[in-house]
C-alpha positions in Angstrom: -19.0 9.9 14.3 -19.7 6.2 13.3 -18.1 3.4 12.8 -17.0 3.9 9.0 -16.0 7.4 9.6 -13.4 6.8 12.5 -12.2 4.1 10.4 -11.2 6.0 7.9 -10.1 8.2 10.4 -8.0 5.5 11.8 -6.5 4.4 8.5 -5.6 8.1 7.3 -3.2 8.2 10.0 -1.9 5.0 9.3 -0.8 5.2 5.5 -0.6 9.2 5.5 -1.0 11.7 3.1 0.2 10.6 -0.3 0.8 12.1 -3.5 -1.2 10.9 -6.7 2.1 9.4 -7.9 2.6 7.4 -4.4 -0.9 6.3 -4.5 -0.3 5.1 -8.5 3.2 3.6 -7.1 1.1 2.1 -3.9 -1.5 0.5 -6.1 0.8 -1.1 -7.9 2.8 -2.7 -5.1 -0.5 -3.9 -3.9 -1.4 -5.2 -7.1 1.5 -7.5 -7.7 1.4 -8.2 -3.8 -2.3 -9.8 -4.9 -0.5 -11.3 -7.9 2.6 -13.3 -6.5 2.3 -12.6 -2.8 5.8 -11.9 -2.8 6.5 -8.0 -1.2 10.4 -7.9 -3.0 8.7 -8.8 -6.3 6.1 -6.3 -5.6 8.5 -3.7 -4.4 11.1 -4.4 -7.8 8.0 -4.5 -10.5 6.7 -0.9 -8.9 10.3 0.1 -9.2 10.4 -0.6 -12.9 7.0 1.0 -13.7 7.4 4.1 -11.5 11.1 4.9 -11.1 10.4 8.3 -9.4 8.9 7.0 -6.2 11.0 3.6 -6.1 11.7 2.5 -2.6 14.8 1.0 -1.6 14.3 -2.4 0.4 16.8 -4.0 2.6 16.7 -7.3 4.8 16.2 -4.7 8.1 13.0 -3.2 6.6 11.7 -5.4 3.9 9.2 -7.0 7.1 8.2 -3.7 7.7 7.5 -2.6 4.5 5.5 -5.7 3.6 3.8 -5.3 6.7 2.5 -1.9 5.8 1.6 -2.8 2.2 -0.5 -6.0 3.6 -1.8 -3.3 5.9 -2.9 -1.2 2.7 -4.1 -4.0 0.8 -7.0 -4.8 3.3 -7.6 -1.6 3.6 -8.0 -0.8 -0.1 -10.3 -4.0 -0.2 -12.4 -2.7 2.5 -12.9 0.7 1.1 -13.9 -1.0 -1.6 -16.1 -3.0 -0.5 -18.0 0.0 1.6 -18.5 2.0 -1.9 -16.5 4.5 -0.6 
């Protein structure tokens, strides 16, 4: 196995299997995440464009949701980047 494989390997684990709808709903967190840098703003303007997959953020998860969304960001960037 090399290097990109295990990392993909790696990373599945991490985010999970997801639906087309929560990738769609994903991408857009990210995208606004990119835009303002803010993960509640993400979080609300996902909320409004995909209702069915909204997530509900509080002040005991919102680090750990941002956390994982900075975590996918990178990682989408990186796929990218490798063509894959």
């Amino acid at each position: 196995m090399d290097l990109l494989d295990a990392y993909l390997n790696r990373s599945g684990e991490i985010v999970g299997e997801r639906t087309a709808a929560e990738q769609r709903y994903d991408a857009e967190v990210v995208k606004w995440l990119k835009k303002t840098g803010k993960i509640r703003k993400a979080i609300r303007k996902a909320n409004e464009k995909y209702p069915g997959e909204a997530l509900k953020v509080s002040d005991e998860n919102v680090d750990e949701v941002a956390e994982h969304y900075r975590y996918l960001m990178q990682h989408m960037e990186i796929v990218r980047a490798m063509g894959q």
